[in-house]
The first five atom37 places (N, CA, C, CB, O) and aatype in JSON, in Angstrom:
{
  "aatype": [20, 20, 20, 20, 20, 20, 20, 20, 20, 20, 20, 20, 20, 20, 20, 20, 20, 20, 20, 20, 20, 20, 20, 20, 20, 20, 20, 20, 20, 20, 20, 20, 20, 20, 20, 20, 20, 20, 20, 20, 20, 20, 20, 20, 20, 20, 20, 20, 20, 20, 20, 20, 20, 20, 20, 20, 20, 20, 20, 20, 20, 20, 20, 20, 20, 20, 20, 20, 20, 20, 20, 20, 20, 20, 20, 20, 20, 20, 20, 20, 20, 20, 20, 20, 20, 20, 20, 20, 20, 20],
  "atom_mask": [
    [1, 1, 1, 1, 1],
    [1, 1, 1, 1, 1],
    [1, 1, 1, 1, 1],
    [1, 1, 1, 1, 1],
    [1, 1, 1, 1, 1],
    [1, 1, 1, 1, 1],
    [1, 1, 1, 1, 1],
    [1, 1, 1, 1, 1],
    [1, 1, 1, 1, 1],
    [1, 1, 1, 1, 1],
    [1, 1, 1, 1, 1],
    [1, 1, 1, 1, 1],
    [1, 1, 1, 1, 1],
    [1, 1, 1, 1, 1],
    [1, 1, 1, 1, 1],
    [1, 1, 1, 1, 1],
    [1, 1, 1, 1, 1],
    [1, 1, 1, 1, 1],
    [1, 1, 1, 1, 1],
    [1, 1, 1, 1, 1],
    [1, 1, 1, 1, 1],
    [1, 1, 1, 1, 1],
    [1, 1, 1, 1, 1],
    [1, 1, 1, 1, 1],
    [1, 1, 1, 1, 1],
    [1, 1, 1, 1, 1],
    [1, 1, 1, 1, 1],
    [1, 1, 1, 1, 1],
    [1, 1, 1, 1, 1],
    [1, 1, 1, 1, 1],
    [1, 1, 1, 1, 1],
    [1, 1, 1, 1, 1],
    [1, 1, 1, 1, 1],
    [1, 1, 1, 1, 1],
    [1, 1, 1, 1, 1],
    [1, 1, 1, 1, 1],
    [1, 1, 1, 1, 1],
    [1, 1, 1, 1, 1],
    [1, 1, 1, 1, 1],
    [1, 1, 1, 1, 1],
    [1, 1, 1, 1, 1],
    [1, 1, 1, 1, 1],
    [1, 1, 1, 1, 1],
    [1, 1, 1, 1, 1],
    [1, 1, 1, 1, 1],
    [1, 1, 1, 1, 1],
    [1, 1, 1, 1, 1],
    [1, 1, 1, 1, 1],
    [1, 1, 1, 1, 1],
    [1, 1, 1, 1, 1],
    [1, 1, 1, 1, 1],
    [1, 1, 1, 1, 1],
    [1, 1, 1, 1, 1],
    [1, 1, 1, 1, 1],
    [1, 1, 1, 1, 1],
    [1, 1, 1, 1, 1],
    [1, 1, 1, 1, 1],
    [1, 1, 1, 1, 1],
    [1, 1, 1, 1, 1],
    [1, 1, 1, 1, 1],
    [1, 1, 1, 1, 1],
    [1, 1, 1, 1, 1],
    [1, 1, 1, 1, 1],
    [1, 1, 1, 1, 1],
    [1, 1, 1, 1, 1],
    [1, 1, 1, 1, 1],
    [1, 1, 1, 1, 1],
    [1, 1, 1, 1, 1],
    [1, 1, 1, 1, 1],
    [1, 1, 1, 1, 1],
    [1, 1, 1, 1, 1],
    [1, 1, 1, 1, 1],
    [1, 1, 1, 1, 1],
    [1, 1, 1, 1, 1],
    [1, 1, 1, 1, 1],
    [1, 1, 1, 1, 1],
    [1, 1, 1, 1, 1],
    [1, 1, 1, 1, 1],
    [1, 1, 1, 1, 1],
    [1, 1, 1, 1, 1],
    [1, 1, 1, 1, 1],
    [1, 1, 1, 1, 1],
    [1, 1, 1, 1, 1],
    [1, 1, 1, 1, 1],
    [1, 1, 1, 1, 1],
    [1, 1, 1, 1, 1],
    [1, 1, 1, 1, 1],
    [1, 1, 1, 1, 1],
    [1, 1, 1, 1, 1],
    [1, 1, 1, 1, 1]
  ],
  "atom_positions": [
    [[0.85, -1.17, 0.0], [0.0, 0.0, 0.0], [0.9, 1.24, 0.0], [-0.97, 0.0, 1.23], [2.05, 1.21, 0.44]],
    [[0.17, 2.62, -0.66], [1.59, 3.35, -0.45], [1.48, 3.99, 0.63], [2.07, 4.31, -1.48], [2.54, 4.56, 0.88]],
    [[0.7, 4.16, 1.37], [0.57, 4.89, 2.7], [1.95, 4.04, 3.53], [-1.26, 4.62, 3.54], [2.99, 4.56, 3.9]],
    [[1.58, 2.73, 3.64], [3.11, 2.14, 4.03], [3.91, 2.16, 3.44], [3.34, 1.08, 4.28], [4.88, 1.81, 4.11]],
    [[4.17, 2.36, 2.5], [5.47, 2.81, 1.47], [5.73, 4.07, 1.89], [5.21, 2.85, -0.22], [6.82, 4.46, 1.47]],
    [[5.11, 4.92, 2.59], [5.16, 6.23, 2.79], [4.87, 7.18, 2.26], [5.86, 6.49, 2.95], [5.21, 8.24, 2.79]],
    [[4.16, 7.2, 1.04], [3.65, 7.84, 0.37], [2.09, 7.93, 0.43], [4.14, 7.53, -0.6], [1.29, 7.37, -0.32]],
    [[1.76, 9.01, 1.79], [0.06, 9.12, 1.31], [-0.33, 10.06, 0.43], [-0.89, 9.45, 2.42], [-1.54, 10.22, 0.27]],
    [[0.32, 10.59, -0.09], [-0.7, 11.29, -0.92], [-1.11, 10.59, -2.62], [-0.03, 12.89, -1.05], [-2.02, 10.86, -3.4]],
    [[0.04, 9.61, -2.71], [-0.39, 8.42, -3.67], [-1.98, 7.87, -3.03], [0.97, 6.99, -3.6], [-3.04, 7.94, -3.65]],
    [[-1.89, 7.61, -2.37], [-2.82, 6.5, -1.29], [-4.01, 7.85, -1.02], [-1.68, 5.74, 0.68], [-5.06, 7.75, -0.39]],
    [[-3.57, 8.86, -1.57], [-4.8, 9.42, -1.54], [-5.77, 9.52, -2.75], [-4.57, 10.58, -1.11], [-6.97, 9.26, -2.83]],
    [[-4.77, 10.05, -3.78], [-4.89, 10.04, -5.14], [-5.63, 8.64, -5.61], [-3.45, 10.24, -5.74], [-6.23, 8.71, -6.68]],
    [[-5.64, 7.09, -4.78], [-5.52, 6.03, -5.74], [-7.07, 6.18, -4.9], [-4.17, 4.54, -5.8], [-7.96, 5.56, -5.48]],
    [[-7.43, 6.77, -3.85], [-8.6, 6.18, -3.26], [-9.46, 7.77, -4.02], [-8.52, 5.79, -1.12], [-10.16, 8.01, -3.03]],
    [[-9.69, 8.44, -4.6], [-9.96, 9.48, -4.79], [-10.7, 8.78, -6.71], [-8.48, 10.69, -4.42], [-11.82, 8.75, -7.21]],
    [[-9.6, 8.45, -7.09], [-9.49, 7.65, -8.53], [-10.64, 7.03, -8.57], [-8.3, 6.55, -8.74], [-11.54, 7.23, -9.39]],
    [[-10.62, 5.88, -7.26], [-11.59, 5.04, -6.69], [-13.24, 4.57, -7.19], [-11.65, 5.64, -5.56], [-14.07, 3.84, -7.73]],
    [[-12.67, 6.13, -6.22], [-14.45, 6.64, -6.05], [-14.91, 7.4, -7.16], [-14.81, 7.71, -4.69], [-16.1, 7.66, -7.28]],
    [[-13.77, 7.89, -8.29], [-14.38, 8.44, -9.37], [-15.0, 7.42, -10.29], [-13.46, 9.24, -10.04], [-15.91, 7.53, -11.12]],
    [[-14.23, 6.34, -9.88], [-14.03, 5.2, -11.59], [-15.85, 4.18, -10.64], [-11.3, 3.4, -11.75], [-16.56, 3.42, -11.3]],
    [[-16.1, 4.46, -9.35], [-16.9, 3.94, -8.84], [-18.12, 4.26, -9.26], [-16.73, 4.03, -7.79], [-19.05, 3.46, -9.32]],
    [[-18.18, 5.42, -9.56], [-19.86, 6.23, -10.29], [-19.84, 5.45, -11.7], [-19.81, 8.51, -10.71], [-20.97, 4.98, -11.85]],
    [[-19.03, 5.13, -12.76], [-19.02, 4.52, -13.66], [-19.58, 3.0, -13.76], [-17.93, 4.7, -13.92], [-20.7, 2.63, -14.09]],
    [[-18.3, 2.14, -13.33], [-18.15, 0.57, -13.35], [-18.56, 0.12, -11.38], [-16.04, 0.08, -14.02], [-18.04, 0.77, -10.47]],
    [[-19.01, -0.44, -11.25], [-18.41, -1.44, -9.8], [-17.16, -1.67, -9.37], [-18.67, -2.79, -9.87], [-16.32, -2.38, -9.93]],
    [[-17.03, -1.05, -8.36], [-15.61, -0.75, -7.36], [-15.95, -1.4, -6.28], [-15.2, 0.85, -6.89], [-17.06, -1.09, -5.87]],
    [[-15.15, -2.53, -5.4], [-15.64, -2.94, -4.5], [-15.26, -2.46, -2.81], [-15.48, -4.11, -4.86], [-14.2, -2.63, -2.21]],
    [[-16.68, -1.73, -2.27], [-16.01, -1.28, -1.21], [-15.48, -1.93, -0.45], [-16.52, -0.69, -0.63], [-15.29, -1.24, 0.55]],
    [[-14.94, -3.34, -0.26], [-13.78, -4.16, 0.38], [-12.57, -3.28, 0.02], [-13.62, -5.8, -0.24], [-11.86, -2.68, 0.83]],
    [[-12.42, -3.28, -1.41], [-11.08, -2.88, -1.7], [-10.98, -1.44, -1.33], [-10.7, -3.13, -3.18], [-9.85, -0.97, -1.39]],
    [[-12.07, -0.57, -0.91], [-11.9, 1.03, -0.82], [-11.37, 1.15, 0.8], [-13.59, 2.01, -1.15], [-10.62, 1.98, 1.31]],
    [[-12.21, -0.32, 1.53], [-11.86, -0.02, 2.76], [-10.38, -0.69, 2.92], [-12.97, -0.52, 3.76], [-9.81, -0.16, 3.88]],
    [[-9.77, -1.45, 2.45], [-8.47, -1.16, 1.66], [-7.76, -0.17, 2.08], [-8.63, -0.9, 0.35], [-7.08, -0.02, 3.09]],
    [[-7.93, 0.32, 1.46], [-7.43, 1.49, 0.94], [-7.16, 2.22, 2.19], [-8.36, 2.21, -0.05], [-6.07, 2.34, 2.75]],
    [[-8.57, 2.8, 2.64], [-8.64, 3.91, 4.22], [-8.27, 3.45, 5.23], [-9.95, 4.39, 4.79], [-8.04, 4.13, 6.23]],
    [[-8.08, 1.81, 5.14], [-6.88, 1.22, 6.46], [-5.51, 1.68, 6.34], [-6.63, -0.49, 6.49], [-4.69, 1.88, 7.24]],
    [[-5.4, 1.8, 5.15], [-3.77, 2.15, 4.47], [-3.36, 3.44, 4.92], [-3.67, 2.24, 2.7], [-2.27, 3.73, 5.42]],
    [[-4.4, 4.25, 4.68], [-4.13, 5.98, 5.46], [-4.82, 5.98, 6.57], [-4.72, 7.45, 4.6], [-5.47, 6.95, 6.96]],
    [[-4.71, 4.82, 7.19], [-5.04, 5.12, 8.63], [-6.06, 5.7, 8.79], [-4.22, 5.8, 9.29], [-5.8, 6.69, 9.49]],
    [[-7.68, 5.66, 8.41], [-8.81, 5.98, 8.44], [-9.79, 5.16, 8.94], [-9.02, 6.29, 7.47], [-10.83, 4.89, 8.33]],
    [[-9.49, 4.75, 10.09], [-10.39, 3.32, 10.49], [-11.43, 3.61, 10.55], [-10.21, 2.56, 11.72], [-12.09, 2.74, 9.97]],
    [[-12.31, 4.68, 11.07], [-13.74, 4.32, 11.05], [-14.32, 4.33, 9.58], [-14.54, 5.34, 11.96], [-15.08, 3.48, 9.1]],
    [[-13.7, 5.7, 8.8], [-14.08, 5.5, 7.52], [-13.82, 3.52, 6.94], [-13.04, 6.78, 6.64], [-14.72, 3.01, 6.27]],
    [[-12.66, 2.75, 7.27], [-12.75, 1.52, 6.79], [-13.74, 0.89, 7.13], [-11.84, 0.87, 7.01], [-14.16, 0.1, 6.28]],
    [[-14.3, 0.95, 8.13], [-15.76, -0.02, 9.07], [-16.4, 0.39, 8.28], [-16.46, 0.23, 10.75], [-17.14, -0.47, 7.79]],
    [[-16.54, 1.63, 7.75], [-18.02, 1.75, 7.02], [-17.93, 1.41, 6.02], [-18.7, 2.9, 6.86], [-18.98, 0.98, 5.55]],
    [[-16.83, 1.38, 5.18], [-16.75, 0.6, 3.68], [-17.09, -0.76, 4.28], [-15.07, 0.6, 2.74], [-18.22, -1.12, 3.94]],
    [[-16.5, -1.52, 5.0], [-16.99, -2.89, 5.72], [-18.19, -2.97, 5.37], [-16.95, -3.02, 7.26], [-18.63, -3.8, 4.57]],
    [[-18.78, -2.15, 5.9], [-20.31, -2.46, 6.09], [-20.93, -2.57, 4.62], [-21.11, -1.2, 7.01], [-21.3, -3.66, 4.19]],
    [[-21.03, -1.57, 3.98], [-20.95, -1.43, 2.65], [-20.99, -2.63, 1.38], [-19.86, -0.78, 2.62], [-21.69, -2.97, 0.42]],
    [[-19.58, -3.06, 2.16], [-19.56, -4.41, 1.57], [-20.01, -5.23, 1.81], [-18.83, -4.88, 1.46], [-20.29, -6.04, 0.93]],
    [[-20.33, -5.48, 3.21], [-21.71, -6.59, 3.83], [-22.5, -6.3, 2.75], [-22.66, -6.23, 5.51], [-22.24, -7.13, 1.87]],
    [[-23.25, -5.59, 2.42], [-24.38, -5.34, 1.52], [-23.87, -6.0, 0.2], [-24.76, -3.72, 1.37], [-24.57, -6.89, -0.29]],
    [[-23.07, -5.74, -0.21], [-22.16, -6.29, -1.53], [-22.33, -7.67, -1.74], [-20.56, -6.1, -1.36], [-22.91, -8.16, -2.71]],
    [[-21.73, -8.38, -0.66], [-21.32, -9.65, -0.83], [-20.25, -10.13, -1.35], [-22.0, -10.14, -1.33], [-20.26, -11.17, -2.0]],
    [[-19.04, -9.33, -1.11], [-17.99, -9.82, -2.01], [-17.63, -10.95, -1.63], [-16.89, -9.06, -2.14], [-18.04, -11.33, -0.54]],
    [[-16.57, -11.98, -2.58], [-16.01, -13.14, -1.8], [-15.31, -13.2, -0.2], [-15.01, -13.57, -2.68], [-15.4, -13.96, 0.76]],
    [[-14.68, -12.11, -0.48], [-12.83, -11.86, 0.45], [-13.79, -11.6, 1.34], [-11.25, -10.38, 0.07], [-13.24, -12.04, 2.35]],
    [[-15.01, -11.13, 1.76], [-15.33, -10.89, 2.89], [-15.5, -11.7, 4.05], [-16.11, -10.43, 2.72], [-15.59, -11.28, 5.2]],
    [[-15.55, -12.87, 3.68], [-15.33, -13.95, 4.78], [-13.87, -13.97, 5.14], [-15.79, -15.45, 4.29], [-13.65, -14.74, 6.07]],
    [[-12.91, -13.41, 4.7], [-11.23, -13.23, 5.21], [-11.33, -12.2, 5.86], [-10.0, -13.02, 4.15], [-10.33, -11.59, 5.49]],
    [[-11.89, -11.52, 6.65], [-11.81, -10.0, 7.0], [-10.97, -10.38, 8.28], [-13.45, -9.05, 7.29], [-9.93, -9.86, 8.69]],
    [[-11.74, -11.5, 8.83], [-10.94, -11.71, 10.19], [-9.39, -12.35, 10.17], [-11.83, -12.72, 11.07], [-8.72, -12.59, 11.18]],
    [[-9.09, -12.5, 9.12], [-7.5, -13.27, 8.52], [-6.74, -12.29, 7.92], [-7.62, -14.54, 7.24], [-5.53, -12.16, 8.07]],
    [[-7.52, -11.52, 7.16], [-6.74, -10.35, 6.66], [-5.5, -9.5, 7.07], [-7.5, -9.6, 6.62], [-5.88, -8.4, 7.47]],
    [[-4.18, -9.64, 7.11], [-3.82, -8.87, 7.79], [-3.69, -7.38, 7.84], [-3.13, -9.28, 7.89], [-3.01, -6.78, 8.68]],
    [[-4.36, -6.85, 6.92], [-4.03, -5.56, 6.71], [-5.38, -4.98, 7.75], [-3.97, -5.1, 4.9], [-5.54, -3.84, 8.19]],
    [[-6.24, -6.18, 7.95], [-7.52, -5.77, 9.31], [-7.19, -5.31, 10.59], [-8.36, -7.0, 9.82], [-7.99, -4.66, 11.28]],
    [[-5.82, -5.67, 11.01], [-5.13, -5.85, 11.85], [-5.41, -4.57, 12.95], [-3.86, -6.07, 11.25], [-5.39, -4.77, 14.16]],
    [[-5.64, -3.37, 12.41], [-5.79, -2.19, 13.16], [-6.95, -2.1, 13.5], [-5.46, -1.1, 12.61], [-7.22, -1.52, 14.55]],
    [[-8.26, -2.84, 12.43], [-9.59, -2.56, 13.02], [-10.31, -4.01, 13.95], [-10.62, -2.07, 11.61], [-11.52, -4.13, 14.13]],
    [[-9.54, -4.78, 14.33], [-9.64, -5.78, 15.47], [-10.48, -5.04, 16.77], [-8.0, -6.27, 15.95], [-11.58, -5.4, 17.2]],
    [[-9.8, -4.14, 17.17], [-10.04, -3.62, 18.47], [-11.66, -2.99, 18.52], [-8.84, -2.45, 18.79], [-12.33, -3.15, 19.54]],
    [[-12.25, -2.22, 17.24], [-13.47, -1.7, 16.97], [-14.43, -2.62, 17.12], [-13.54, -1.17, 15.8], [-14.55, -3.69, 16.53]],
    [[-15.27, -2.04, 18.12], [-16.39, -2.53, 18.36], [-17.82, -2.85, 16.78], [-16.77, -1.41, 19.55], [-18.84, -3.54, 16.79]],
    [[-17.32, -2.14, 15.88], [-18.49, -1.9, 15.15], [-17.71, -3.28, 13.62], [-18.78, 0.35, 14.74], [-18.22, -3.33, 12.51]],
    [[-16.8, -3.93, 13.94], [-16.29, -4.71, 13.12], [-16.39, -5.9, 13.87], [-15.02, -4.35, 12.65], [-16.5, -6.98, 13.29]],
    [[-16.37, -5.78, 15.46], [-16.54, -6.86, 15.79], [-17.88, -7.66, 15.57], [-16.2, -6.77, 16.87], [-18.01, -8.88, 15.43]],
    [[-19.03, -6.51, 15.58], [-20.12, -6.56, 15.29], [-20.39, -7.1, 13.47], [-20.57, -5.18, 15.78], [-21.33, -7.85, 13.19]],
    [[-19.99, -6.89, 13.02], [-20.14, -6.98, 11.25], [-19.44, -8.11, 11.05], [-19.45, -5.68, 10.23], [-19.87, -8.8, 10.13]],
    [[-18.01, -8.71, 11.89], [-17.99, -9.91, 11.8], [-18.74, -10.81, 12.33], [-17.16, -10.15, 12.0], [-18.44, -11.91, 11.88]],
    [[-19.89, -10.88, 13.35], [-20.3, -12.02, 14.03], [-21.93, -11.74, 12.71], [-20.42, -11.87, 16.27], [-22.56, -12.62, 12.12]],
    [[-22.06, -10.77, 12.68], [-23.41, -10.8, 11.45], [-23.12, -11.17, 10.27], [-24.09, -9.49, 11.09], [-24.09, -11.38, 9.54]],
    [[-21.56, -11.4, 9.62], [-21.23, -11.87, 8.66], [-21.49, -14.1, 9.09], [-19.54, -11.0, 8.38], [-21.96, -14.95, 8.33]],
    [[-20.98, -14.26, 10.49], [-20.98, -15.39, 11.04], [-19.63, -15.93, 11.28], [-21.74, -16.18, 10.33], [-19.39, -17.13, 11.47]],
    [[-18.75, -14.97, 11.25], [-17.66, -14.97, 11.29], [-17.43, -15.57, 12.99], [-17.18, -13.56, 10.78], [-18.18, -15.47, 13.96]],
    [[-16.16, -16.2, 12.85], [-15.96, -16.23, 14.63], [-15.1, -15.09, 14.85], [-15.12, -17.75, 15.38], [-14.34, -14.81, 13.93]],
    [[-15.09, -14.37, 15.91], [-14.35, -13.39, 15.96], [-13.61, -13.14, 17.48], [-15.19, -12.33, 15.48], [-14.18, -12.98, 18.56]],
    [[-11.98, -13.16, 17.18], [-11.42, -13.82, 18.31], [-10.62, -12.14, 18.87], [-10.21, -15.46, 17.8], [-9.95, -12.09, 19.89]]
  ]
}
């Protein structure tokens, strides 16, 4: 991601792109919340989460394996979206 590469304003630019190319084609908000973990935007990531609950993407059953989830573990509102996904959540 380039936010860990150190470059956010790439990581801003690519999530900005995103959401433009999103009004067009299907963008999946898994991958947007992606993204806003990358610049360190956690609540904004929960709500792409959620988002994507609605979606149904595949990867969403990895949320809890994911490691890039790693920061939004502690949030109450993911812990929640994993057990409504049916996720076990440790």
């Amino acid at each position: 991601m380039y936010k860990l590469s150190g470059d956010t304003k790439k990581a801003q630019r690519l999530l900005a792109d995103m959401k433009r190319l999103s009004k067009k084609s299907h963008v999946s908000s898994y991958i947007i919340s992606l993204i806003y973990v990358g610049i360190e935007e956690t609540e904004r990531a929960v709500e792409w989460l959620q988002s994507a609950y609605e979606e149904r993407p595949g990867w969403l059953v990895y949320m809890n394996v994911e490691p890039m989830f790693d920061t939004l573990r502690s949030n109450p509102r993911f812990a929640q979206l994993s057990s409504r996904i049916g996720l076990q959540f440790r």
